[in-house]
C-alpha positions as CSV (number, residue, x, y, z in Angstrom):
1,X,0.0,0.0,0.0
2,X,1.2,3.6,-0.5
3,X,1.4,6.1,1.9
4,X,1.7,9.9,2.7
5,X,5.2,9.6,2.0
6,X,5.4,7.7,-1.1
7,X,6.5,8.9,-4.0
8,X,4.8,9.1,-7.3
9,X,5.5,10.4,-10.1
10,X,2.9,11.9,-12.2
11,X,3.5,11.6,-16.0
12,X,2.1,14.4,-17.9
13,X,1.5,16.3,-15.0
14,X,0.8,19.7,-16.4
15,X,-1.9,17.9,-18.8
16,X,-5.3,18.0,-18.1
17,X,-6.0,15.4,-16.2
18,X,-2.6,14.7,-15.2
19,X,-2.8,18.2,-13.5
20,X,-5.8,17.2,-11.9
21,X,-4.4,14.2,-10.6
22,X,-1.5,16.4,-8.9
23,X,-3.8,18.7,-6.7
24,X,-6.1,15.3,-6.0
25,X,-3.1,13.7,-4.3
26,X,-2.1,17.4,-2.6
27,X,-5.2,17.7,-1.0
28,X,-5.2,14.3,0.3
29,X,-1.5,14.9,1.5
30,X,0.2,13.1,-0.9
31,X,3.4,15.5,-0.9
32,X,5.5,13.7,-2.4
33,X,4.9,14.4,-6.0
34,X,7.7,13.6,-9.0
35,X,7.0,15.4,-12.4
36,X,8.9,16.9,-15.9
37,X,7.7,18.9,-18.3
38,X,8.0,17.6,-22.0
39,X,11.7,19.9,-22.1
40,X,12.8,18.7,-19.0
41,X,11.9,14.9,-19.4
42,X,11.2,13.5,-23.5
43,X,9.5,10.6,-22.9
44,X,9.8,9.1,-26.4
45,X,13.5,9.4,-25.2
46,X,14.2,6.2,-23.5
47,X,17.5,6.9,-22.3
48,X,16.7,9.8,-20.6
49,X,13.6,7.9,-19.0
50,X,15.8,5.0,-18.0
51,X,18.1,8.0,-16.0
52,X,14.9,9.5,-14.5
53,X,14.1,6.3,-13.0
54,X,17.8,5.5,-12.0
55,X,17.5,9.0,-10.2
56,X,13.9,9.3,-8.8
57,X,13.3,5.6,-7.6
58,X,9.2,6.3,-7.5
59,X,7.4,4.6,-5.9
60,X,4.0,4.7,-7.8
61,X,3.7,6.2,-11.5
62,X,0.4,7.7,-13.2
63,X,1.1,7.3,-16.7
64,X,-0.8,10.3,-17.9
65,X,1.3,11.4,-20.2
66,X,0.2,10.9,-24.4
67,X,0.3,12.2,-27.7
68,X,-3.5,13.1,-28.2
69,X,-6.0,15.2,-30.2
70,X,-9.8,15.5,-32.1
71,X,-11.0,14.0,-35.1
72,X,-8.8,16.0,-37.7
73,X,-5.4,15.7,-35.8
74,X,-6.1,12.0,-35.5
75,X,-7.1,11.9,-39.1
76,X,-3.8,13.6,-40.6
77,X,-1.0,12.3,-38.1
78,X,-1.8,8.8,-37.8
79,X,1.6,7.6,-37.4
80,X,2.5,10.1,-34.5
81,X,-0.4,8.8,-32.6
82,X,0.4,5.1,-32.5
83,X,4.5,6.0,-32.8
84,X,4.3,8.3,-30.0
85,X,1.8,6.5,-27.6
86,X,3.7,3.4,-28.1
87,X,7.5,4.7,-27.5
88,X,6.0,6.8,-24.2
89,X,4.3,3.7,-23.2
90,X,7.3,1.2,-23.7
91,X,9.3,4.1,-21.7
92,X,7.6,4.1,-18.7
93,X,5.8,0.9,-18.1
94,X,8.9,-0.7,-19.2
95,X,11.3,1.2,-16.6
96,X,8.2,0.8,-13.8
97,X,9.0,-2.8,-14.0
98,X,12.3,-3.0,-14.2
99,X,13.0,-0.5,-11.1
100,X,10.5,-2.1,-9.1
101,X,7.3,0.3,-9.2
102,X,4.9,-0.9,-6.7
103,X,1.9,0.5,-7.8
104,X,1.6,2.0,-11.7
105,X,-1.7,3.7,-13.3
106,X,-2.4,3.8,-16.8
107,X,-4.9,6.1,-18.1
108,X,-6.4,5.1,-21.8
109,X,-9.5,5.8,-23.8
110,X,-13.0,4.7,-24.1
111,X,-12.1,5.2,-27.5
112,X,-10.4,1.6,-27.3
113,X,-14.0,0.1,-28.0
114,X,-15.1,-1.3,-31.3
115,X,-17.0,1.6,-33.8
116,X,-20.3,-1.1,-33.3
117,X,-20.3,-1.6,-29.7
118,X,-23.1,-2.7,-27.7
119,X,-24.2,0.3,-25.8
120,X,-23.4,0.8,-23.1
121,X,-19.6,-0.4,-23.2
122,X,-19.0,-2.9,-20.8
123,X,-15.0,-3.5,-20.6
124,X,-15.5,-7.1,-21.8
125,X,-16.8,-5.8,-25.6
126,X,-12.7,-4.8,-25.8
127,X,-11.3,-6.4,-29.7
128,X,-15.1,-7.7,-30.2
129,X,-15.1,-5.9,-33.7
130,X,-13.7,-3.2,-35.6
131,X,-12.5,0.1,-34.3
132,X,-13.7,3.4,-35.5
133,X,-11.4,4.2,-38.3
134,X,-10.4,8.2,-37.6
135,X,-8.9,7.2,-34.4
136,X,-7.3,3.5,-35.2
137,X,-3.9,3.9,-34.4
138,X,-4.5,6.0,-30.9
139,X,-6.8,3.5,-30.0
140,X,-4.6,0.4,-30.8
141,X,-1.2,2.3,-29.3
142,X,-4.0,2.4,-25.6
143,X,-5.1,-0.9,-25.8
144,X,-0.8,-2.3,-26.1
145,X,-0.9,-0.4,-23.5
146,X,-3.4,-1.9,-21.0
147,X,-2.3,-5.5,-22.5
148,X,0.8,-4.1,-21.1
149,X,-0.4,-3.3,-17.8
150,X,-2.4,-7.0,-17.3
151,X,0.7,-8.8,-19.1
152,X,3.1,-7.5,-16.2
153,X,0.6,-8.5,-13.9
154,X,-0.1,-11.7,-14.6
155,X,3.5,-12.8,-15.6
156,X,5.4,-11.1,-12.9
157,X,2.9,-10.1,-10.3
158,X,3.0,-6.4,-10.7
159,X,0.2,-4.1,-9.5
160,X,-0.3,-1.6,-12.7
161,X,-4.3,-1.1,-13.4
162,X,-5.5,1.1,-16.1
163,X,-8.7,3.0,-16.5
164,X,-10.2,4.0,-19.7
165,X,-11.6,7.4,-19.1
166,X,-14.8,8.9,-21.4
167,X,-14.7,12.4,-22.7
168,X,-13.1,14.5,-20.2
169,X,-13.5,18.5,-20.2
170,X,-12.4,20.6,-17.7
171,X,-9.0,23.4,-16.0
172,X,-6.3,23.8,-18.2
173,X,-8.0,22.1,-21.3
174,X,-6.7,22.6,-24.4
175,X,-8.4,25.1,-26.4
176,X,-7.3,24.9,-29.7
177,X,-9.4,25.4,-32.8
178,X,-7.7,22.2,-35.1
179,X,-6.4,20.0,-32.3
180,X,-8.8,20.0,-29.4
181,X,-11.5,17.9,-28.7
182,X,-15.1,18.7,-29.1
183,X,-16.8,20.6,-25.9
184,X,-13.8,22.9,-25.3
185,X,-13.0,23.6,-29.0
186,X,-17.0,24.1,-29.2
187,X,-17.0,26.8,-26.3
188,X,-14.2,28.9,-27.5
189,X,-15.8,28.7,-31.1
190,X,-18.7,30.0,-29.6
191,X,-17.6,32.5,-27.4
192,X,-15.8,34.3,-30.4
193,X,-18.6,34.2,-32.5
194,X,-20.2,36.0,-29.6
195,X,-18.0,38.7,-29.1
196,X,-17.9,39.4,-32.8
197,X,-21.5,39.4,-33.3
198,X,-21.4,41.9,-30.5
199,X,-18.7,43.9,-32.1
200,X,-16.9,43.6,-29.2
201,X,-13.1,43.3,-31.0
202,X,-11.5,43.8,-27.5
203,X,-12.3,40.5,-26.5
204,X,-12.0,39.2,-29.8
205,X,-8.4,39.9,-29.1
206,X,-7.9,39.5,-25.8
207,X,-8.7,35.6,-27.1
208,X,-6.5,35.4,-29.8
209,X,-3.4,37.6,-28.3
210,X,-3.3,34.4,-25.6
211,X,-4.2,32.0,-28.0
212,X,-2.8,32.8,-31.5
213,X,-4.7,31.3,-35.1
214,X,-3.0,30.0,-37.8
215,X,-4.5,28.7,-40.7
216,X,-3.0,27.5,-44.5
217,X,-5.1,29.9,-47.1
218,X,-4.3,29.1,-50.7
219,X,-1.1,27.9,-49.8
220,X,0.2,30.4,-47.4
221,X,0.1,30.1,-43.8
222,X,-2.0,32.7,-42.3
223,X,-1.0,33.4,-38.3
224,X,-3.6,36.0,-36.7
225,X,-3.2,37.2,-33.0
226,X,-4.0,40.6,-30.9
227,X,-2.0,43.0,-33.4
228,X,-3.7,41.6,-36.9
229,X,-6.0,43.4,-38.8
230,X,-9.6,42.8,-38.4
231,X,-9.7,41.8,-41.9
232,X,-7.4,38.4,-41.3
233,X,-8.8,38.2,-38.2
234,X,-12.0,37.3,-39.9
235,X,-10.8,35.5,-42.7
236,X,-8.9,32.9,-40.8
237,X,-12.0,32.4,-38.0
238,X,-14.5,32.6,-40.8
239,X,-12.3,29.1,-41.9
240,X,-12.6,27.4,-38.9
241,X,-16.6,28.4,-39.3
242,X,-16.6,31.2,-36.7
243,X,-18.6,34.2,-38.0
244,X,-20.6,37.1,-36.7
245,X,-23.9,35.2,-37.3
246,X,-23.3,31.9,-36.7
247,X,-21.0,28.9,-35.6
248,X,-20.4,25.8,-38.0
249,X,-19.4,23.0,-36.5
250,X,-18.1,19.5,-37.9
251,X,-20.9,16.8,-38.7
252,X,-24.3,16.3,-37.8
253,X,-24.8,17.1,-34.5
254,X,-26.2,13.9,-33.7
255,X,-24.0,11.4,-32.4
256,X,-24.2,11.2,-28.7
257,X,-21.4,11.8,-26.3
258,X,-20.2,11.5,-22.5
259,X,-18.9,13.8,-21.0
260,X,-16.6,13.8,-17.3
261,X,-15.3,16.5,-15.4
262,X,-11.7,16.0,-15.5
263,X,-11.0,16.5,-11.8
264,X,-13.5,14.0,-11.5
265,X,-11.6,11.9,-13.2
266,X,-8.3,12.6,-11.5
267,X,-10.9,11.9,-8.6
268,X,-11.7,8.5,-9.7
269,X,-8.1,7.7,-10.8
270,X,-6.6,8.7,-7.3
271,X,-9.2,6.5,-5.8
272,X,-8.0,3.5,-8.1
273,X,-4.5,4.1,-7.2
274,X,-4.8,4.2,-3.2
275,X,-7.7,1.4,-3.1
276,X,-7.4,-0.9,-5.9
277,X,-5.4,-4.1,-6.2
278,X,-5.5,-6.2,-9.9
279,X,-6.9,-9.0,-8.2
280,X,-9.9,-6.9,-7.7
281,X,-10.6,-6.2,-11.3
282,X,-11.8,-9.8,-12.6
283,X,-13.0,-12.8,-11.9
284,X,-10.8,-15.3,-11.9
285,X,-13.6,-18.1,-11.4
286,X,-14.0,-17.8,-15.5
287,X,-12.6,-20.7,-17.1
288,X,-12.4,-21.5,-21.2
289,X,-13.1,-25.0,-22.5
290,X,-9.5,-26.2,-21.7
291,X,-10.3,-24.9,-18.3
292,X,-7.7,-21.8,-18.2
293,X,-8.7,-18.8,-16.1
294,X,-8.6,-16.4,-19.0
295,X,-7.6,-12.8,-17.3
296,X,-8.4,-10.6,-19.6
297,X,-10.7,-6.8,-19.6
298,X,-9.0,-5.7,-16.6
299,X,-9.3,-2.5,-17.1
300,X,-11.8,0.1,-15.6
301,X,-14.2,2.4,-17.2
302,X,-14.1,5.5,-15.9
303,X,-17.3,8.3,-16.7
304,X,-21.0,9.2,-15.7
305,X,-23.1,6.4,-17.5
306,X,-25.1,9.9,-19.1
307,X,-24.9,10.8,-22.5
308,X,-25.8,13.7,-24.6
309,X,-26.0,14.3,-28.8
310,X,-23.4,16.7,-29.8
311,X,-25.9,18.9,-30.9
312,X,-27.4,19.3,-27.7
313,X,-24.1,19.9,-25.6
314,X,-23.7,22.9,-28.6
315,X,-26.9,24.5,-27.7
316,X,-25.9,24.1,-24.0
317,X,-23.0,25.8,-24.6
318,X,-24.7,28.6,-26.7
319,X,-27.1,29.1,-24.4
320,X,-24.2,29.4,-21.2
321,X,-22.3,31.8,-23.3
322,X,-25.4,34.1,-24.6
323,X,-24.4,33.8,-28.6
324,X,-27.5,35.3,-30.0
325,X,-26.6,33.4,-33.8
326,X,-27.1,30.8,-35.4
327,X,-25.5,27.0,-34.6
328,X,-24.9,25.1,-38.3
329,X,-23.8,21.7,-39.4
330,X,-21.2,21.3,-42.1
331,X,-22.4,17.7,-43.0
332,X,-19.3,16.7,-44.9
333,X,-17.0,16.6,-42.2
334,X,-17.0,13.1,-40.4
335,X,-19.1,12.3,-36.8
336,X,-17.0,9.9,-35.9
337,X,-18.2,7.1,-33.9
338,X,-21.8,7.8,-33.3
339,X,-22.1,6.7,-29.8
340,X,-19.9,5.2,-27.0
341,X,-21.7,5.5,-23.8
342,X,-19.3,3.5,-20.8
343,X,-20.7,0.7,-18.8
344,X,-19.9,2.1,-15.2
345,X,-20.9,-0.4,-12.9
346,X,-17.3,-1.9,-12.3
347,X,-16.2,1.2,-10.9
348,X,-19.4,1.7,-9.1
349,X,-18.6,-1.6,-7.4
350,X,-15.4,-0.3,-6.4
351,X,-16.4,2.4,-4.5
352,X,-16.2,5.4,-6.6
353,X,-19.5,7.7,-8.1
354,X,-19.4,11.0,-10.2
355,X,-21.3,14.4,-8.5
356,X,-20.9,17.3,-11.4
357,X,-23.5,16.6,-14.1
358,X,-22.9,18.8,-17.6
359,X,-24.8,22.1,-17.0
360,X,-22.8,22.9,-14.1
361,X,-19.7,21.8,-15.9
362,X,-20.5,23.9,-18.8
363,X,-20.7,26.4,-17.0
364,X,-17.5,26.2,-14.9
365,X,-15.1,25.2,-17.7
366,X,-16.4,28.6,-19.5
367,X,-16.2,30.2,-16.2
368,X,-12.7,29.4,-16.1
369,X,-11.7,30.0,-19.9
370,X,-12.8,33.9,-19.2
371,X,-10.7,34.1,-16.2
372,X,-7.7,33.0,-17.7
373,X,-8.1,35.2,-20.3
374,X,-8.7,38.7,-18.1
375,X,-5.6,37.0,-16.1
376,X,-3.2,37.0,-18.7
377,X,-4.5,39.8,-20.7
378,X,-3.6,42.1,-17.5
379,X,-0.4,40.4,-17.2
380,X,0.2,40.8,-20.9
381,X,-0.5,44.9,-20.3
């Protein structure tokens, strides 16, 4: 078991769950916390994670670091997903074991689940089917990565569990326009359409002064931020379907999504690491014909078992940020899977329920977007 003084070393810990995860364990007076930044730790860098470890001796590693993104990222760098995911994963499960890790966490992806799977995912619908082609190679690089996790376990008693969390929104998301995922990229969409259907260009800059755009128009790569001319200012939003009078966002609007709080999730995952054993996460009473225990699915969903359409969580969002225009569908652009709702009842059987429903998530994350801006604007001035 750990305790107070253990030490654990939180991968990706300025991430945002990984960030979450850090205060979780503060406030319950875990103090002694290990983490690197990408520049002062590379972790596709195997060398220099093999040193770490020589150095640090942790005690307990959350593996939240990874190489992640939306639909169009995962759609035009393929190779970096599964190349990166699978080198970072290699890195640090691999040095876990061989400097003698007691305890190692290993956060995933619902998105590990076939395209077609029963609804909702149980962990045990894991390599049923296919996978939902846009994300493929992330999704493959997460499951290695939980066969990891069991593998160790079962061939050389290890303790590393991993938990597949759902869509996770929350502090120090990111909020860009190409590579984030969908609520957060959907509120910062929206709340610039707002300010410039209010004609309110402070803000509009205030935004994009912390948060440069760039965009490739005919060719030429087009970088707006607080000193640009309203002019490219609009042209390069009105690409990324931000206009005075409405937003246009990707697809449909109609597949359904789950959404988490992330420090609800650095919640759940702290309360997995301090209270849950592998032997608790199957049965091993399950035999196959041959009669060999076949441990496999070990890993935990983590999420609210409530789901929304896209479409729905947009007009939320509209309606939190007062955008008086109109919300529009460019129907060419892909859905992606159309619905992957978690099975929660593992970890409700482990001990460990959500509180913050979606309004009142909605309405903090945006809460907290503004502040950062009016925070670094005035530290900008």
């Amino acid at each position: 078991m750990l305790d107070k003084n253990s030490k654990i070393y939180i991968a990706g810990h300025h991430g945002l769950v990984g960030s979450a995860i850090w205060n979780n364990l503060k406030a319950r007076g875990y103090n002694n916390l290990v983490g690197r930044s990408h520049k002062e730790l590379d972790l596709l860098d195997g060398a220099a994670v093999k040193q770490f470890f020589d150095q640090e001796k942790p005690d307990a590693v959350v593996l939240a670091a990874a190489h992640v993104g939306g639909i169009m990222a995962n759609l035009q760098y393929r190779a970096d997903f599964i190349y990166q995911n699978l080198q970072i994963q290699q890195n640090v499960i691999g040095e876990s074991w061989k400097h003698g890790v007691k305890k190692l966490l290993f956060l995933g992806s619902t998105c590990i689940y076939p395209r077609e799977a029963p609804q909702p995912m149980r962990e045990d619908c894991l390599l049923t089917s296919a996978l939902e082609y846009t994300n493929e190679p992330y999704a493959i690089a997460k499951i290695a990565g939980l066969k990891m996790c069991e593998s160790f376990n079962l061939q050389y008693g290890t303790n590393y569990i991993a938990v597949m969390p759902t869509n996770l929104y929350g502090p120090n998301d990111n909020f860009h326009l190409e590579n984030s995922h969908v609520l957060p990229a959907m509120i910062r969409k929206i709340h610039l359409a707002k300010c410039l259907n209010e004609g309110n260009w402070e803000a509009v800059r205030k935004d994009i002064g912390l948060r440069p755009v760039s965009k490739v128009i005919d060719g030429v790569k087009v970088v707006v931020d607080d000193k640009s001319a309203e002019a490219d200012i609009l042209k390069v939003l009105s690409y990324y379907g931000i206009t005075p009078e409405a937003v246009t966002l990707w697809g449909t609007g109609s597949p359904l999504r789950e959404f988490l709080w992330s420090e609800e999730m650095a919640d759940a995952s702290v309360h997995v690491l301090l209270n849950v054993d592998f032997k608790d996460t199957y049965n091993a009473n399950i035999k196959n014909a041959d009669g060999i225990a076949e441990i496999r699915n070990c890993h935990i969903n983590v999420g609210t078992g409530k789901e929304l359409s896209t479409r729905e969580c947009a007009e939320k969002i509209m309606a939190e940020i007062g955008f008086k225009g109109e919300l529009r569908w460019d129907k060419s652009k892909p859905d992606g899977t159309l619905r992957k709702l978690t099975d929660v009842s593992k970890l409700h059987s482990l001990g460990w329920h959500h509180k913050i429903e979606i309004d009142e998530g909605i309405h903090r994350l945006y809460q907290w977007y503004l502040q950062g801006i009016c925070i670094n604007h005035q530290h900008n001035d």
